[in-house]
Backbone bond lengths (Angstrom), bond angles and torsions (degrees), N, CA, C in turn:
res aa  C-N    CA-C-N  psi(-1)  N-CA   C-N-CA  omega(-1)  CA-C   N-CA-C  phi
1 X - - - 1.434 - - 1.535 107.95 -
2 X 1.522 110.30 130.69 1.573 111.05 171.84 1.630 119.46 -91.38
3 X 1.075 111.65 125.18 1.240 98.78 157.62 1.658 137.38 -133.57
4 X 1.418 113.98 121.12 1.471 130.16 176.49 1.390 150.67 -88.63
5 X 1.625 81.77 17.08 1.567 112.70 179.85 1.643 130.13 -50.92
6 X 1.390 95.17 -37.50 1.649 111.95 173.52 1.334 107.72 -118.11
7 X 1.626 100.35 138.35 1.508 150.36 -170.16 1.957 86.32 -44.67
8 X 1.692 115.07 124.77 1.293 123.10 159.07 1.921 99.30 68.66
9 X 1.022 126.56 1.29 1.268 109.68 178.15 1.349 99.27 -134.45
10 X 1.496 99.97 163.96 1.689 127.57 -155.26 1.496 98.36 -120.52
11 X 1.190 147.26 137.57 1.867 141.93 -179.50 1.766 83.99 -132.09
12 X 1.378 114.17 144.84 1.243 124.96 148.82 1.846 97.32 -127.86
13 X 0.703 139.32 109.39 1.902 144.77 123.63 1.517 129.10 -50.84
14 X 1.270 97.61 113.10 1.476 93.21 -165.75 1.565 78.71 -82.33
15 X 1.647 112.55 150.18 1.367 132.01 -164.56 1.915 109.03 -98.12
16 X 1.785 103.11 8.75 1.564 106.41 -177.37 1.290 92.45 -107.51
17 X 1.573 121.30 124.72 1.433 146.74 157.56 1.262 103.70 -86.64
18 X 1.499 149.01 -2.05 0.897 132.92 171.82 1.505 134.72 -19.71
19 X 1.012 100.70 -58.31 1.590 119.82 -169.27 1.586 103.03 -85.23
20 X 1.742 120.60 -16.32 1.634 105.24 178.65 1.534 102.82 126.68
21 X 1.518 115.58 -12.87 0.934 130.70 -134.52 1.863 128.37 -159.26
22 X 1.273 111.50 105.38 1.704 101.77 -158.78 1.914 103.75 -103.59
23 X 1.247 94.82 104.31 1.457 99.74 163.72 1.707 120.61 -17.01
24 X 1.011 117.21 126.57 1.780 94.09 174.73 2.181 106.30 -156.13
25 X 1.070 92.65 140.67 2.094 109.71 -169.52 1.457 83.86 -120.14
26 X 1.573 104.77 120.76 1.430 114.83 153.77 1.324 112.39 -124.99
27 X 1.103 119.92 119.31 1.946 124.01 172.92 1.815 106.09 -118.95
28 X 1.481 85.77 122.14 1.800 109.62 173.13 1.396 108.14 -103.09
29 X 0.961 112.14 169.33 1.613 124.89 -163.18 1.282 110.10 176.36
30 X 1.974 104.81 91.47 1.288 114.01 -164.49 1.411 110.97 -139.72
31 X 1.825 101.34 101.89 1.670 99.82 -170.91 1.919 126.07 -51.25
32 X 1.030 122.90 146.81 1.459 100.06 -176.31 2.149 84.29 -146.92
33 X 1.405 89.91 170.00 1.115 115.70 173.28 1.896 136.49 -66.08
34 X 2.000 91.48 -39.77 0.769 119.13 158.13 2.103 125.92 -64.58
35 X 1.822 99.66 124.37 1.280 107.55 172.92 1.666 114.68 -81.04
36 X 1.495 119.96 107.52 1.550 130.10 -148.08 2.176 80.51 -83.09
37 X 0.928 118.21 145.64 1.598 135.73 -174.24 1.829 82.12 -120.82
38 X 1.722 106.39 166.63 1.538 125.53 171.59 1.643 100.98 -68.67
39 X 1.252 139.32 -27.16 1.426 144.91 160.33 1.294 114.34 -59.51
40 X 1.183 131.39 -78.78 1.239 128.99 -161.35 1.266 106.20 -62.82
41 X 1.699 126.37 -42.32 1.743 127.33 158.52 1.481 110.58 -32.92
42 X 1.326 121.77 -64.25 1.862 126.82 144.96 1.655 104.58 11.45
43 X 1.375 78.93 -90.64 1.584 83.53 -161.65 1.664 108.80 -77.92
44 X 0.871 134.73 -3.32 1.549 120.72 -179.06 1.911 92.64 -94.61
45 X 0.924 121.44 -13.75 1.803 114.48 169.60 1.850 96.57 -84.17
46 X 1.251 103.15 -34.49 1.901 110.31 -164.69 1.997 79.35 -68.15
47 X 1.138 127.59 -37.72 1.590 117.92 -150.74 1.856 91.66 -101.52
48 X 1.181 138.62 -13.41 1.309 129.12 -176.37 1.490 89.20 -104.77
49 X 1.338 139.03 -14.14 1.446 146.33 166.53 2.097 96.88 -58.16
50 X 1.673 90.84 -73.00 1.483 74.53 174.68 2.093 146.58 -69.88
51 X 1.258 83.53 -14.99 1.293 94.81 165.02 1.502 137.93 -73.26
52 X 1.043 103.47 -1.68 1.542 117.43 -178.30 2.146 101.36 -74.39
53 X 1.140 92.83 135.89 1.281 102.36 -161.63 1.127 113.19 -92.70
54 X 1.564 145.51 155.08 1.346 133.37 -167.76 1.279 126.91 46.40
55 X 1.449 124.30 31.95 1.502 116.51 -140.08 1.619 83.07 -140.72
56 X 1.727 125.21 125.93 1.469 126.34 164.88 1.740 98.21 -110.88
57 X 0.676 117.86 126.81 1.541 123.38 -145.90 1.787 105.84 -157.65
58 X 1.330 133.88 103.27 1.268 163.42 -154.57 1.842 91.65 -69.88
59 X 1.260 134.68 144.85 1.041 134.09 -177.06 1.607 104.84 -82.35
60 X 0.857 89.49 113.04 2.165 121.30 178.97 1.544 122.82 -72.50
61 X 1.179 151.27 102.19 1.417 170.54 171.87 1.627 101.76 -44.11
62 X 1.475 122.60 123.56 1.167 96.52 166.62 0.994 115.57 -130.10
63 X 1.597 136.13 151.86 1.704 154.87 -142.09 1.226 100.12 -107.93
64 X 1.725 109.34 156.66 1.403 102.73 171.21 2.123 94.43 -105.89
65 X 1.187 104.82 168.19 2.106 114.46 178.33 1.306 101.11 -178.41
66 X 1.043 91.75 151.34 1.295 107.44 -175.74 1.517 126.75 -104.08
67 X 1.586 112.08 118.31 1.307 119.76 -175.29 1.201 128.97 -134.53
68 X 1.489 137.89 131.47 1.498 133.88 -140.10 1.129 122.01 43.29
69 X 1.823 125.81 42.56 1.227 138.90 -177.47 1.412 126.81 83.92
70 X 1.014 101.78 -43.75 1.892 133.23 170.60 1.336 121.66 -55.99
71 X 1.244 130.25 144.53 1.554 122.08 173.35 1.547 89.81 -82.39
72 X 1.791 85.42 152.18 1.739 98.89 177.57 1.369 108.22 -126.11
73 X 1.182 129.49 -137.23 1.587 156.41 164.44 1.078 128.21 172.51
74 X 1.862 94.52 122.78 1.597 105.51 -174.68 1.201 112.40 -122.92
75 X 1.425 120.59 175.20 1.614 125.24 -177.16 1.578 87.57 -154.11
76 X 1.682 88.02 132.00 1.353 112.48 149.48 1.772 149.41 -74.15
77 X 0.993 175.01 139.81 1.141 144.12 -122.58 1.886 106.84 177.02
78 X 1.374 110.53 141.76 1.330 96.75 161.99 2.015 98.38 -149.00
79 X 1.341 94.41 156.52 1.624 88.03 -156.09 2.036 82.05 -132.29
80 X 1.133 82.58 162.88 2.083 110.11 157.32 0.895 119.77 -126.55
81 X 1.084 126.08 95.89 1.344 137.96 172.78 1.706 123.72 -72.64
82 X 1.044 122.43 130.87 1.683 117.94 173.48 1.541 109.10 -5.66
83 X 1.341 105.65 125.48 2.036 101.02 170.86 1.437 94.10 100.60
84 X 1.366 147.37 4.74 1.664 144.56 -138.52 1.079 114.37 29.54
85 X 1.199 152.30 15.87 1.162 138.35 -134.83 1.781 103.57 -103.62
86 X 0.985 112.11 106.45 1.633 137.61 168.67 1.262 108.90 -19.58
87 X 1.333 148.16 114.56 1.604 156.31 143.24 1.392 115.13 -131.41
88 X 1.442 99.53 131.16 1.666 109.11 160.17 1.834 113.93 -130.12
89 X 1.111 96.61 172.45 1.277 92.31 -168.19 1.875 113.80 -162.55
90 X 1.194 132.97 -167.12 1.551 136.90 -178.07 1.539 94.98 -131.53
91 X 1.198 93.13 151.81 1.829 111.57 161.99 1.571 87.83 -127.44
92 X 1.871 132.35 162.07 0.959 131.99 103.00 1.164 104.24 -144.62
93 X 1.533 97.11 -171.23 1.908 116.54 -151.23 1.755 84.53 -137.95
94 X 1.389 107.98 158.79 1.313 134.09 145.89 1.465 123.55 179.95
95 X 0.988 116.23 129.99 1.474 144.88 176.86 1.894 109.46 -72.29
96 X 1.049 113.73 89.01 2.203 122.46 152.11 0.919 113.56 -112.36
97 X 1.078 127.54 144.53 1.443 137.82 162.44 1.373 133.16 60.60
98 X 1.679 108.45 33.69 1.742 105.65 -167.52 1.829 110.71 85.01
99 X 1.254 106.89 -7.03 1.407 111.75 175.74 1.477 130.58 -116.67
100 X 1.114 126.82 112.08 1.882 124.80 173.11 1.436 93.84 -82.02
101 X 1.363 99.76 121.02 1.593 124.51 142.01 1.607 114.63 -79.61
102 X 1.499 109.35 151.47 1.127 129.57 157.32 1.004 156.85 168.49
103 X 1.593 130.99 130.59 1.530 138.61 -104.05 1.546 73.50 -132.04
104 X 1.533 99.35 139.26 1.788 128.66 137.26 1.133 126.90 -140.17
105 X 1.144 120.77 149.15 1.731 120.15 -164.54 1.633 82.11 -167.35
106 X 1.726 87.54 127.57 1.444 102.09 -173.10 1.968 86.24 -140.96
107 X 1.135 96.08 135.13 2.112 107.51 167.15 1.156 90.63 -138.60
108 X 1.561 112.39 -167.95 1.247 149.33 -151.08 1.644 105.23 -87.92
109 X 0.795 140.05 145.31 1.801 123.85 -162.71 1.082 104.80 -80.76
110 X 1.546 118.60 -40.16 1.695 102.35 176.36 1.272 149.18 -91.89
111 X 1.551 90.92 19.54 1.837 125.19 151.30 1.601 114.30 -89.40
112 X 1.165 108.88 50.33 1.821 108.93 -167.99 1.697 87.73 -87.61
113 X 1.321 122.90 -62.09 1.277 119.17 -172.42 1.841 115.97 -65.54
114 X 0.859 109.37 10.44 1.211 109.81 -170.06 1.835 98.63 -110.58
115 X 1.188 103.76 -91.69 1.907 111.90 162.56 1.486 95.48 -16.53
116 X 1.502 138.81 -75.41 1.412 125.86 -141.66 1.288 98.78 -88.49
117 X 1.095 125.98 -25.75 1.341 113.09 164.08 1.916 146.26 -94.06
118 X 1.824 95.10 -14.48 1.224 95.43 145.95 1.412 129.31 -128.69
119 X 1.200 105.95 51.82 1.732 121.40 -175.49 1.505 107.56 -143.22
120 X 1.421 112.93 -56.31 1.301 110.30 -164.82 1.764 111.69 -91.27
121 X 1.201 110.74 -28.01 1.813 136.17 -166.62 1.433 80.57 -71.63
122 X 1.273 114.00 -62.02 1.708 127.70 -158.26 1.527 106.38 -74.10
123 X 1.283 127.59 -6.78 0.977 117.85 -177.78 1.750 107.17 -110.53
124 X 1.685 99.35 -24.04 1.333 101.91 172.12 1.458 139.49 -55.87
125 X 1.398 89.35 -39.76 1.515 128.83 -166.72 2.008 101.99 -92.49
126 X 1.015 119.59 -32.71 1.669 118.10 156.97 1.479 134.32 -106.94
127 X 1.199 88.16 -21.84 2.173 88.61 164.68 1.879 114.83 -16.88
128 X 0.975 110.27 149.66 1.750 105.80 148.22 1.277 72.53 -167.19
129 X 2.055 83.22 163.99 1.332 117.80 147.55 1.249 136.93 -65.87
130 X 1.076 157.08 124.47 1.811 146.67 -178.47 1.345 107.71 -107.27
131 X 1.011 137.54 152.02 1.763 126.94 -164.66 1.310 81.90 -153.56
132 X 1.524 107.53 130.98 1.850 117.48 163.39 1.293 121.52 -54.15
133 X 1.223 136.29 119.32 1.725 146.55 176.79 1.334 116.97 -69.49
């Protein structure tokens, strides 16, 4: 399921609850004024880290990689949510062109190799930007 409800961001939901639990990729893309540094990317993954809702979640390390050409920063994550119910997931951030990107994709925890490698890898590795002509 897509959803395009909110301003600069993209939702895919995978539509199988099977497991308790709906796969879900959100990417924002929100020009700002501000020039984003490998720090301040830091903390806006450290601040969408804490914002995650219902979420008791172990304090998370975060990496620098590179995405849309650019160095970024991401953090990995695994949470319990109400019910125990097992989720982990990615944050990252990166700053081109007057613009912060930023990706979360959270599934079921024991789809970790699966999501990061055909969701998040695959999305890393083909993303672009498109800019109106």
């Amino acid at each position: 399921m897509v959803d395009t409800s909110e301003a600069n961001s993209y939702k895919i939901q995978s539509p199988d609850w099977a497991t308790g639990y709906a796969a879900t990729l959100v990417i924002r893309a929100n020009s700002t004024s501000i020039e984003y540094t490998t720090d301040s990317l830091t903390t806006e993954v450290k601040s969408m880290l804490t914002n995650l809702r219902n979420a008791n979640y172990p304090n998370t390390a975060t990496r620098k990689g590179l995405f849309l050409g650019a160095t970024g920063v991401y953090a990995n994550y695994t949470a319990t949510l109400d019910g125990n119910l097992q989720i982990a997931g990615r944050i990252a951030a990166v700053y081109k062109n007057n613009v912060l990107y930023t990706v979360h994709l959270t599934y079921p925890a024991g789809y970790t190799d699966t999501y990061k490698t055909n969701v998040y890898d695959k999305l890393r590795d083909t993303l672009k930007v498109i800019t109106a002509q």
